[in-house]
C-alpha positions in Angstrom: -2.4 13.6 -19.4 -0.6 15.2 -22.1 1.7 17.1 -20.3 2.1 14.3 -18.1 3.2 12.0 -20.4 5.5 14.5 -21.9 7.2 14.8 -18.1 7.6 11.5 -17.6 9.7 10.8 -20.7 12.6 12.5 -18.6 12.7 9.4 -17.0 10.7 9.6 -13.4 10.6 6.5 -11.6 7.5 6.9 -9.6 4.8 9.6 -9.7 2.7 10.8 -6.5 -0.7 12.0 -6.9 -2.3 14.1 -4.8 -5.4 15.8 -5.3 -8.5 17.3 -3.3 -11.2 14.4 -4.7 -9.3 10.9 -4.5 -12.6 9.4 -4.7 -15.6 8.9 -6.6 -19.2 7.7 -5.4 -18.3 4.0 -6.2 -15.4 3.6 -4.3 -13.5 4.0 -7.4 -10.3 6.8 -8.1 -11.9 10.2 -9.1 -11.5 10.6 -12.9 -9.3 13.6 -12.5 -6.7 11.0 -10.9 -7.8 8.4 -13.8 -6.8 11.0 -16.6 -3.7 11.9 -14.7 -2.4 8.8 -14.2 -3.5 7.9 -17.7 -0.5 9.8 -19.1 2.1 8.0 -16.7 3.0 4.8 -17.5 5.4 3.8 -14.2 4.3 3.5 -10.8 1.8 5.5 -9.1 1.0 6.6 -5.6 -2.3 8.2 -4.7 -2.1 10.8 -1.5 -5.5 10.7 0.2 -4.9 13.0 3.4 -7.8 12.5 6.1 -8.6 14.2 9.6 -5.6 14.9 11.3 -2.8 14.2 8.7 -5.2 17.1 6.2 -5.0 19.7 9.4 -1.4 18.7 11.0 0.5 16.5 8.6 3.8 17.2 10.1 2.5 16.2 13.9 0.2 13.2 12.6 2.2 9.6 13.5 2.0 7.3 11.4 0.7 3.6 11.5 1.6 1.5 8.1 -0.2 -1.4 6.8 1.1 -3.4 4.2 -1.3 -6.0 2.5 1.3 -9.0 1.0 0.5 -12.1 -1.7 3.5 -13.2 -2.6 3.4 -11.3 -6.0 6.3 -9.2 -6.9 4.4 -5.9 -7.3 3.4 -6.5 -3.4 6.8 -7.0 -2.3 8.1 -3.9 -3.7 5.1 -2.8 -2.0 6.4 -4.1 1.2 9.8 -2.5 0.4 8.3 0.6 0.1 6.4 0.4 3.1 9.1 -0.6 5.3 11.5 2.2 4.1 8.7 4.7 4.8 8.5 3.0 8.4 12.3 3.4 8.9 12.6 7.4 8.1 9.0 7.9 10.1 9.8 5.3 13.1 6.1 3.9 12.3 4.8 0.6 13.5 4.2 -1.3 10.3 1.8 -4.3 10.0 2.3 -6.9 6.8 -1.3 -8.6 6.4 -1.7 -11.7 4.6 -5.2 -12.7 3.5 -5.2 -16.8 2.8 -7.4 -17.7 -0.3 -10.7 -19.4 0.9 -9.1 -20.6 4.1 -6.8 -22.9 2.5 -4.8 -24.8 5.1 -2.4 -26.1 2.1 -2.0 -22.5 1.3 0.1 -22.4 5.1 3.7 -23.1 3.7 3.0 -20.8 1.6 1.9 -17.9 3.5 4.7 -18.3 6.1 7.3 -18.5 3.2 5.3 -14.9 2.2 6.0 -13.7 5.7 9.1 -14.8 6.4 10.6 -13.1 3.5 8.9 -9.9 4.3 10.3 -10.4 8.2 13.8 -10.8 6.8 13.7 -8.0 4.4 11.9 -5.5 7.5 15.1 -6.9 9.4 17.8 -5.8 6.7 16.1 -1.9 7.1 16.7 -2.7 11.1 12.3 -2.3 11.3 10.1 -4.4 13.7 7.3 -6.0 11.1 4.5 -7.2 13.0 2.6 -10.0 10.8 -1.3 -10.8 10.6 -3.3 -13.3 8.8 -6.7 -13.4 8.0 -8.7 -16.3 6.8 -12.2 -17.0 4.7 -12.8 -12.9 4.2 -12.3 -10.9 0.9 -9.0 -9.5 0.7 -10.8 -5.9 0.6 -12.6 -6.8 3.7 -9.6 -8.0 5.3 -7.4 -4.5 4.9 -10.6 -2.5 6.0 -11.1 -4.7 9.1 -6.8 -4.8 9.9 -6.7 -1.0 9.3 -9.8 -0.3 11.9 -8.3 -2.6 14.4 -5.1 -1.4 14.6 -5.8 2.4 13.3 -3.7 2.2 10.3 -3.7 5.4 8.6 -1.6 4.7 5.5 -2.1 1.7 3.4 0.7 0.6 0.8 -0.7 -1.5 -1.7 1.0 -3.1 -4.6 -1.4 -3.8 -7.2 -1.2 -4.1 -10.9 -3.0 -1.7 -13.2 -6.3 -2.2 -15.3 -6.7 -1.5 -18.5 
């Protein structure tokens, strides 16, 4: 973390982990990407290559899901995921998960979309939209990812302390 820290004072905007364990028993990061990312205050992306993209990254195709709330951290997010859909001609999904199954939550979510749509449309990149109702937002990606064989996930989340 050290060294790390001492790196990223050049002034790197993002920093890409990638490491043979991602993950720990509990479905939590392995704590060699916890200390890493410990010492890098900025953004982070965690590279978790499975089955075909481990053997044949170069020949895998892509498939992108993008999980969206309206929050800025998940718009970048989306930004990110749609320019990696533009340079890899991927398909590219943006989920929306509705709180509770709130029906006064529907302006909302189609104001979510809509910007998401129109930003996909500025990169020239066909953004398919889903929504999911009255499942955990966890549950919902998992279930979104199987269904349509998603193999990278762009998630814009804020970090715990």
């Amino acid at each position: 973390p050290e060294a790390i820290a001492e790196e990223a004072k050049k002034g790197y905007d993002l920093m890409i982990i990638g490491l043979d364990k991602t993950v720990a028993r509990k479905h939590e990061f392995h704590d060699d990407i916890t200390k890493l990312a410990a010492g890098f205050e900025g953004p982070l992306a965690v590279v978790d290559a499975r089955e075909e993209h481990r053997d044949e990254p170069l020949a895998s195709k892509l498939s992108i899901l993008v999980p969206v709330n309206g929050t800025d951290v998940s718009r970048r997010a989306a930004e990110v995921a749609i320019v990696l859909a533009r340079a890899s001609k991927a398909p590219l999904t943006a989920l929306y998960v509705t709180p509770g199954g709130k029906k006064s939550a529907r302006q909302y979510e189609e104001a979510i979309l809509k910007d998401i749509v129109a930003l996909a449309d500025t990169y020239e990149v066909t953004l398919r939209t889903a929504v999911r109702a009255d499942i955990a937002p966890e549950e919902a990606i998992l279930k979104e990812t199987m269904r349509r064989r998603h193999n990278l996930v762009v998630l814009g989340a804020e970090r715990r302390l």
